[in-house]
DOVO-415662 format. One record per residue (C-alpha): residue number from 1; x, y, z. Coordinates in nm, 2 decimals, decimal comma. Layout:
<sites>
+-----+--------+--------+--------+
|   k |      u |      v |      w |
+-----+--------+--------+--------+
| NUM |      X |      Y |      Z |
...
+-----+--------+--------+--------+
</sites>
This chain:
<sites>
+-----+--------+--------+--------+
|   k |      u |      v |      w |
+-----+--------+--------+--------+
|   1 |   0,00 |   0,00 |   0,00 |
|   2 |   0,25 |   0,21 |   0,09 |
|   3 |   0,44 |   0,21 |  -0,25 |
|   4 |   0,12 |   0,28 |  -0,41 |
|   5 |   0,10 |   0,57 |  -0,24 |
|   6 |   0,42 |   0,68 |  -0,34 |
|   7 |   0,37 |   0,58 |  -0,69 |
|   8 |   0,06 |   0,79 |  -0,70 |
|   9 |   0,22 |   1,09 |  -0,54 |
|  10 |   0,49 |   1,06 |  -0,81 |
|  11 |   0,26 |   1,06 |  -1,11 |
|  12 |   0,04 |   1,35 |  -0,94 |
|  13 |   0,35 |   1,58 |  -0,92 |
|  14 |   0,45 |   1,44 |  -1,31 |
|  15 |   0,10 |   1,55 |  -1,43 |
|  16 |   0,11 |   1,86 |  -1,25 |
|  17 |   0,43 |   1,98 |  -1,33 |
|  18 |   0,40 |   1,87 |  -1,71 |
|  19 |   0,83 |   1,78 |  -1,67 |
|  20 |   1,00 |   1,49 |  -1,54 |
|  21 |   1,25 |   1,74 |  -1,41 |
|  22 |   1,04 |   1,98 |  -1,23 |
|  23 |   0,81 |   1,69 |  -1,03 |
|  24 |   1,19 |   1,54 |  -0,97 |
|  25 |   1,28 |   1,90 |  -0,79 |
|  26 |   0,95 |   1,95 |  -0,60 |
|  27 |   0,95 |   1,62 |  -0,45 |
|  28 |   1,31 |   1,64 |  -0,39 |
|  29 |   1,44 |   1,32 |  -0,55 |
|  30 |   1,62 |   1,28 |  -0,91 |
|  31 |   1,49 |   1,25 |  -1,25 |
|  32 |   1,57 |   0,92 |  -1,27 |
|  33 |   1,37 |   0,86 |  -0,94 |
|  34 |   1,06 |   0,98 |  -1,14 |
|  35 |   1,08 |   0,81 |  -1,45 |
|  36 |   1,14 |   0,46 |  -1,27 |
|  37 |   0,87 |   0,53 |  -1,06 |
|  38 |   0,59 |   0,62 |  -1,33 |
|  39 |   0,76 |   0,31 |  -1,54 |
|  40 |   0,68 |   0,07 |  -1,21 |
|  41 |   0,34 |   0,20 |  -1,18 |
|  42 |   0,27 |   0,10 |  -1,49 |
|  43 |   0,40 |  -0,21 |  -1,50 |
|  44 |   0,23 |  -0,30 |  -1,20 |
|  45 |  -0,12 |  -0,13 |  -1,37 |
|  46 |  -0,05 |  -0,32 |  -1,69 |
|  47 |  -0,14 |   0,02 |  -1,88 |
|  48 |   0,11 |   0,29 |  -2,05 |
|  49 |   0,01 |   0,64 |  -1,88 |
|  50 |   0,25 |   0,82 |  -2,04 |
|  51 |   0,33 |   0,87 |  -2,39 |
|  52 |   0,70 |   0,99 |  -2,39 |
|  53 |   0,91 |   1,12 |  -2,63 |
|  54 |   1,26 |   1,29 |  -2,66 |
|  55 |   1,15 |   1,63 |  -2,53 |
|  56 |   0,81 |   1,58 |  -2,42 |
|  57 |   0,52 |   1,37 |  -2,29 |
|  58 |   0,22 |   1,31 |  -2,33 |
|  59 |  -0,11 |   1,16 |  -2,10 |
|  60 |  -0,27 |   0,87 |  -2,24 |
|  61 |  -0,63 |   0,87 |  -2,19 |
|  62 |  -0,61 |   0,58 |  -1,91 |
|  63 |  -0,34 |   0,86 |  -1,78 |
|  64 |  -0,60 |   1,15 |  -1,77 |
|  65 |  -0,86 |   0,89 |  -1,65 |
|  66 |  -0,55 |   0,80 |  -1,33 |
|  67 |  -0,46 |   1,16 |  -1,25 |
|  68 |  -0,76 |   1,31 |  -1,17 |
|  69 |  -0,77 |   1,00 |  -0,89 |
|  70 |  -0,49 |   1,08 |  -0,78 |
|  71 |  -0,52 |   1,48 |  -0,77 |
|  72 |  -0,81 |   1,38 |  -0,50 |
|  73 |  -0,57 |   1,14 |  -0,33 |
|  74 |  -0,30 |   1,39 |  -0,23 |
|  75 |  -0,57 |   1,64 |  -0,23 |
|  76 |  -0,69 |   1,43 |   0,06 |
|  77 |  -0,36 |   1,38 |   0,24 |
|  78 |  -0,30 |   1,80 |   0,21 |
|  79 |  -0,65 |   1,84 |   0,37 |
|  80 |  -0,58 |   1,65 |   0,63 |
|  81 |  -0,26 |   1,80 |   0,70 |
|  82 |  -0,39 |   2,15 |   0,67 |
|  83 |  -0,67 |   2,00 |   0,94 |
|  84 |  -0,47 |   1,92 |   1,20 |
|  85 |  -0,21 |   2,19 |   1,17 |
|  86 |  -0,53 |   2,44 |   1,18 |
|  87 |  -0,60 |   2,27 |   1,50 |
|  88 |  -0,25 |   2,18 |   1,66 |
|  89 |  -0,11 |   2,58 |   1,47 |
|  90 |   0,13 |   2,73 |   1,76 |
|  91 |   0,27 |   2,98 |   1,51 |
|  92 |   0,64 |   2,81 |   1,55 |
|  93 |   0,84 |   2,64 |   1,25 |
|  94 |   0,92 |   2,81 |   0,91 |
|  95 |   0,68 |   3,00 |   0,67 |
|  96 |   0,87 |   3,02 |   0,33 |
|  97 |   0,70 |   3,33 |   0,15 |
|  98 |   0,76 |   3,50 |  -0,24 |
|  99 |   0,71 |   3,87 |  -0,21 |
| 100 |   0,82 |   4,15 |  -0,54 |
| 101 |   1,15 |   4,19 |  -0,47 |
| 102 |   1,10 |   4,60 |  -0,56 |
| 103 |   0,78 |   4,60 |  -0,29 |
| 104 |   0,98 |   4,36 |  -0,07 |
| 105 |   1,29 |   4,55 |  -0,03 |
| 106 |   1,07 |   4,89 |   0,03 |
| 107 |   0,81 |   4,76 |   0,28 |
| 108 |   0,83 |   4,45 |   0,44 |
| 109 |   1,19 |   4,41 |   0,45 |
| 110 |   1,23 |   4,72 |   0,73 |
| 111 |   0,96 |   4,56 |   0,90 |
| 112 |   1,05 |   4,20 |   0,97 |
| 113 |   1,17 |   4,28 |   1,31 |
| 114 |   0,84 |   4,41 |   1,42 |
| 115 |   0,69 |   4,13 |   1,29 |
| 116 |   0,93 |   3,91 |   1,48 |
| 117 |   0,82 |   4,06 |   1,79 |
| 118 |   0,52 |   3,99 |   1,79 |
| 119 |   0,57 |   3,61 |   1,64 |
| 120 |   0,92 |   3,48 |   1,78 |
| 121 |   0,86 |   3,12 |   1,73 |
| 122 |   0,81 |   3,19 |   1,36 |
| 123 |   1,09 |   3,13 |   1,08 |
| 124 |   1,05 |   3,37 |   0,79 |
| 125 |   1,23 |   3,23 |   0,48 |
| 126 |   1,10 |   3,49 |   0,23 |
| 127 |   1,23 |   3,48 |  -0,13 |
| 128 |   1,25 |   3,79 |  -0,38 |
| 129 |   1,09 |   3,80 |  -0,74 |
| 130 |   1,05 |   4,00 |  -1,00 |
| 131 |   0,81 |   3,76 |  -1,21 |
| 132 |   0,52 |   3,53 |  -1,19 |
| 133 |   0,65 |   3,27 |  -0,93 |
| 134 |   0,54 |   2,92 |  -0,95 |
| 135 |   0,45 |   2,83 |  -0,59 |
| 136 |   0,46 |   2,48 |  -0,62 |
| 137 |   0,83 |   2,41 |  -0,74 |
| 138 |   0,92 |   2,70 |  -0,53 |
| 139 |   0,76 |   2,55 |  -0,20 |
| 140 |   0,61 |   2,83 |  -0,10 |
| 141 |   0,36 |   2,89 |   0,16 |
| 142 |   0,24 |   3,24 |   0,03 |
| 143 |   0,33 |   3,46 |  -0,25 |
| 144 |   0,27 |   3,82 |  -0,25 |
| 145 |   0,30 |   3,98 |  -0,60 |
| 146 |   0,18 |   4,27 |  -0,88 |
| 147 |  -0,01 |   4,09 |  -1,15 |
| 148 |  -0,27 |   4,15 |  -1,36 |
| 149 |  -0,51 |   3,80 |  -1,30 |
| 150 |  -0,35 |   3,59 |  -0,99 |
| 151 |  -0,28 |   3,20 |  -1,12 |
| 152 |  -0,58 |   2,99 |  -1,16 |
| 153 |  -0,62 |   2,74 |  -0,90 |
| 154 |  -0,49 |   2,91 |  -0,57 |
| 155 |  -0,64 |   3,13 |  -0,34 |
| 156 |  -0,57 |   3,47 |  -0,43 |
| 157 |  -0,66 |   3,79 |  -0,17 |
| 158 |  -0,62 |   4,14 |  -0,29 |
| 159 |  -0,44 |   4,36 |  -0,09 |
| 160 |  -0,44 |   4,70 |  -0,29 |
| 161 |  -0,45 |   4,86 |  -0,61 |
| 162 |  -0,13 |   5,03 |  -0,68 |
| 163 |  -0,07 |   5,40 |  -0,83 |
| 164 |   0,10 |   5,56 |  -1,04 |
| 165 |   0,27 |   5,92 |  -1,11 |
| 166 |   0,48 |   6,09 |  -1,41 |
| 167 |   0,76 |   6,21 |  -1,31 |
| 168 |   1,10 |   6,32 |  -1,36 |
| 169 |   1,41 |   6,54 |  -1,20 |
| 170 |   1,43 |   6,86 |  -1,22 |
| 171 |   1,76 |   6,88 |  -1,43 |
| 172 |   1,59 |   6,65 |  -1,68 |
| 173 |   1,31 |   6,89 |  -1,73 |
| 174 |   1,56 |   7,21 |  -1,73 |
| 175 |   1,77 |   7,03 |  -2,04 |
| 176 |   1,41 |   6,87 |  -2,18 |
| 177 |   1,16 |   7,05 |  -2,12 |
| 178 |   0,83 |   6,98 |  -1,91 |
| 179 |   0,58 |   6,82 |  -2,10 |
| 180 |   0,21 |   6,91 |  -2,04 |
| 181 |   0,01 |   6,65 |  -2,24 |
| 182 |   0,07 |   6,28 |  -2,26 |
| 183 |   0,12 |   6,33 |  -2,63 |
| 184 |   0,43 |   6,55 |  -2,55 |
| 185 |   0,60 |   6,20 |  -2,49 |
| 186 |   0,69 |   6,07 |  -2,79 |
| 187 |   0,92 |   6,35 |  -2,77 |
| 188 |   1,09 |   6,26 |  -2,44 |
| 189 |   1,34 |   6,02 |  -2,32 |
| 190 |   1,14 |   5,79 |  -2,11 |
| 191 |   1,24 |   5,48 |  -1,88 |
| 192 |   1,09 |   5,18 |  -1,90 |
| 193 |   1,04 |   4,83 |  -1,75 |
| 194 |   1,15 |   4,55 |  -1,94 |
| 195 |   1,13 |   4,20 |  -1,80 |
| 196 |   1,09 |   3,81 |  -1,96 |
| 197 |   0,72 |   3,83 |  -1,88 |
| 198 |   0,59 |   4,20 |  -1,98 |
| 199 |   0,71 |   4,53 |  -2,15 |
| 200 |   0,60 |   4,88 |  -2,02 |
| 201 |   0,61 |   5,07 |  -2,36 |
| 202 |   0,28 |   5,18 |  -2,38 |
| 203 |   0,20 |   5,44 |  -2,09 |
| 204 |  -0,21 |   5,52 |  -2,00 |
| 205 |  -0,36 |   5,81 |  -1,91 |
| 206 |  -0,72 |   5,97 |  -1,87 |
| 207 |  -0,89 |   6,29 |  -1,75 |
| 208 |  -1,24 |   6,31 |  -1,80 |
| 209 |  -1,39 |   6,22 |  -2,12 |
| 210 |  -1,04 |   6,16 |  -2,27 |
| 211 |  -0,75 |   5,87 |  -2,26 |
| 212 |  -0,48 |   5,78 |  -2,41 |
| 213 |  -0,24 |   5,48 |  -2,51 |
| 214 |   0,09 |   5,64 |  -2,53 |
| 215 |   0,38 |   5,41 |  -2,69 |
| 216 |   0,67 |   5,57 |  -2,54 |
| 217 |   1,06 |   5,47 |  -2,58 |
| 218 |   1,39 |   5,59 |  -2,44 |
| 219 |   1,75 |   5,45 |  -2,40 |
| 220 |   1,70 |   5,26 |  -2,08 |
| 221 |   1,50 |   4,94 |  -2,05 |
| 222 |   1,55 |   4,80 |  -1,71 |
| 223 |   1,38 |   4,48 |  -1,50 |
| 224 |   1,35 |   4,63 |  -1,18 |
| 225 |   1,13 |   4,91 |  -1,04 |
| 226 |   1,35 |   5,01 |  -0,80 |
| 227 |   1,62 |   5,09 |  -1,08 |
| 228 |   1,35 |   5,27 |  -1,28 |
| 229 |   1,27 |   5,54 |  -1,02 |
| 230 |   1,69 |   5,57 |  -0,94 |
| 231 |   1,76 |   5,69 |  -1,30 |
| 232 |   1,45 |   5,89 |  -1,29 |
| 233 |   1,59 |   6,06 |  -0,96 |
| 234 |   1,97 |   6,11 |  -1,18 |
| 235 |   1,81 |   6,26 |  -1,45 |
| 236 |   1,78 |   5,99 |  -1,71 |
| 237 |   1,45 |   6,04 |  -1,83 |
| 238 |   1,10 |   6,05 |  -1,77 |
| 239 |   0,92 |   5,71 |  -1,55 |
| 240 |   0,62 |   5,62 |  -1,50 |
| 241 |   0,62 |   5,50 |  -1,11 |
| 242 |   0,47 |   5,31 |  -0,89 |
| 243 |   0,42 |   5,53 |  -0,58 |
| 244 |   0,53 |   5,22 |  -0,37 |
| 245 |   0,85 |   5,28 |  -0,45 |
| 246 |   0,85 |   5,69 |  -0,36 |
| 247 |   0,96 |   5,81 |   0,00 |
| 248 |   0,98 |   6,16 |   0,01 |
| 249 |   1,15 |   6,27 |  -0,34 |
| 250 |   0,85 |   6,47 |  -0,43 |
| 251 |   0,81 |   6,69 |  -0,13 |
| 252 |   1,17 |   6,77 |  -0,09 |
| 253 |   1,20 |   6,81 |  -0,48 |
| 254 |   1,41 |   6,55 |  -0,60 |
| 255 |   1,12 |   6,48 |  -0,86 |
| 256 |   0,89 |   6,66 |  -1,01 |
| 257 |   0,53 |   6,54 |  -1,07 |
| 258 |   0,42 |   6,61 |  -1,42 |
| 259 |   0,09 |   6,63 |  -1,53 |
| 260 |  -0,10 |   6,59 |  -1,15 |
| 261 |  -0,47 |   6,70 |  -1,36 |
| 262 |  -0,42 |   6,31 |  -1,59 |
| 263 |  -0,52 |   6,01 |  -1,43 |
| 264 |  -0,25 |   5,70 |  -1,52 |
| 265 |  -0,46 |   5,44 |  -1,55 |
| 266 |  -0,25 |   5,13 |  -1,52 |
| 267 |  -0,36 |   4,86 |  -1,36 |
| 268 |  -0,16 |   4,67 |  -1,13 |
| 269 |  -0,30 |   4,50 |  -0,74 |
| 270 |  -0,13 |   4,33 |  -0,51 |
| 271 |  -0,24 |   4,01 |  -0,45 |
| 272 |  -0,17 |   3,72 |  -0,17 |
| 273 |  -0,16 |   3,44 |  -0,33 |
| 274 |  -0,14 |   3,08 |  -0,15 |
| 275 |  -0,25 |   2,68 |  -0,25 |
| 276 |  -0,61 |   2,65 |  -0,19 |
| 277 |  -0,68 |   2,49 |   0,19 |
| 278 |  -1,00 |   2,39 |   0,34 |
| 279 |  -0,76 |   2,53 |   0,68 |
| 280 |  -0,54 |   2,81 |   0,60 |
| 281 |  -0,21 |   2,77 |   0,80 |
| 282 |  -0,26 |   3,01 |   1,10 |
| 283 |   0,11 |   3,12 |   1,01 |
| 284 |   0,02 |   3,24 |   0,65 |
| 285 |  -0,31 |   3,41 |   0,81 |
| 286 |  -0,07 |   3,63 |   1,02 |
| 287 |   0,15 |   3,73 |   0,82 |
| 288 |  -0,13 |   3,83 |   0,57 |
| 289 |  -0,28 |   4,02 |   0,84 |
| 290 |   0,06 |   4,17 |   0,94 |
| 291 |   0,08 |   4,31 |   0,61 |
| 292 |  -0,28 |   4,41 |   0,54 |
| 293 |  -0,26 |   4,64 |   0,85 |
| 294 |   0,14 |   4,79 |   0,75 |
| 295 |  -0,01 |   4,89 |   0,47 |
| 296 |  -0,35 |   5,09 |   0,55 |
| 297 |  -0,65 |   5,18 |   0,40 |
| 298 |  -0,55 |   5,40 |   0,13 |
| 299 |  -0,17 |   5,29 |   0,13 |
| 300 |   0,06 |   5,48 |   0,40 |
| 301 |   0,30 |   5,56 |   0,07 |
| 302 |   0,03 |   5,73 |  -0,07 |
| 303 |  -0,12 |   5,99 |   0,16 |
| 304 |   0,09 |   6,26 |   0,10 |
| 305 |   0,06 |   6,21 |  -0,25 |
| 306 |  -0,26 |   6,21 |  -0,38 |
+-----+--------+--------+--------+
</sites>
């Protein structure tokens, strides 16, 4: 029984992960574990499962028919883990969380202590990203993240709704020029983000009745957001940015915020996202809550802002 068990385990984590390597690194074991266990399950089925080839593979139907069995098998065994933890939770062991590395590094980072304080028994093993982060292969208890839909198939809690100013330095605009209308753009030098997953070319604005899709491009294409508002600050160009990622710049005049009567209309919330439980982990319910309540209702960043 017990090798069943694993065999099923196995093949739920190869159907999952579509890739003998990735169900090899999320159970921990080698790709040769994997493929010897899916061949011995079917052997001991007396039905092929899986049609493999060179660089990919393939359910059979008998395979489809099998996975969705054992989905609800180690569905089972995760309930009943999540049960008994939400019943036996003292708040004590590790809780391995994804968080934007830009939002990480500005918000929660600084804060860790405080939340340490008042969890002590808790391990925080917290991971930075800058892209959509699989939560599975990265064994993570929670992942907190920009994006525009959350991944089908987890829990996913909105936090807020992020915003967005023009602006630039005020040597930029003394060499440039200020412009007063989104059109003025195509005429500017402007900084955008660049990634694997998603290119910020195309900037949007709106006042009133009127919106606009401005393409915009510059000499500086960059993956981070943090990098994006530090060349805005030395003059680079013009960047669209997240107010998550502004301190003070604007009040003491480092930047200047251009065109405060347009609305940019981007769209970007912050989500928690975490494997759907019938018994959330009490330790990925805190640490929600921790951050929920750091933030505020509107976001502490944004009060002297807007």
């Amino acid at each position: 029984m017990l090798k069943k068990a694993q065999q099923m385990v196995v093949f739920n984590a190869l159907t999952q992960q579509q890739s003998f390597t990735r169900a090899a690194q999320l159970l921990d074991i080698s790709r040769t574990q994997v493929s010897k266990q899916i061949q011995q399950l079917e052997e001991r089925l007396g039905v092929q499962l899986v049609q493999r080839t060179t660089r990919s593979f393939a359910l059979t139907e008998a395979g489809r028919s099998f996975a969705v069995h054992c989905a609800n098998v180690v569905g089972e065994i995760n309930e009943a883990e999540s049960e008994l933890l939400s019943e036996t939770d003292s708040l004590q062991g590790a809780l391995r969380v994804g968080i934007a590395q830009s939002f990480a590094s500005n918000h929660i980072a600084p804060f860790i202590s405080e939340f340490h304080d008042l969890y002590p028994q808790l391990d925080l093993e917290m991971s930075l990203f800058d892209y959509r982060v699989d939560l599975i292969a990265e064994q993570l208890d929670l992942w907190i993240g920009f994006m525009d839909s959350p991944p089908e198939g987890f829990v996913a809690r909105h936090l807020i709704d992020c915003n967005f100013v023009l602006a630039a330095s005020p040597a930029y605009l003394a060499k440039h020029g200020v412009p007063y209308h989104p059109n003025d753009l195509k005429g500017h030098n402007c900084i955008t983000y660049f990634s694997r997953e998603r290119k910020d070319n195309v900037w949007s604005f709106r006042k009133e009745e009127e919106s606009h899709q401005i393409k915009v491009k510059g000499n500086y294409r960059v993956d981070s957001a943090d990098s994006i508002r530090d060349a805005t600050l030395t003059g680079n160009g013009i960047g669209y940015l997240a107010t998550y990622l502004l301190k003070d710049e604007l009040q003491k005049g480092q930047l200047i915020r251009l065109m405060p009567d347009w609305d940019l209309t981007q769209y970007m919330p912050l989500y928690a996202v975490y494997p759907r439980h019938k018994y959330l982990p009490q330790k990925v319910q805190v640490f929600i809550d921790f951050i929920r309540s750091h933030i505020g209702k509107p976001a502490y960043w944004d009060r002297s802002i807007f």
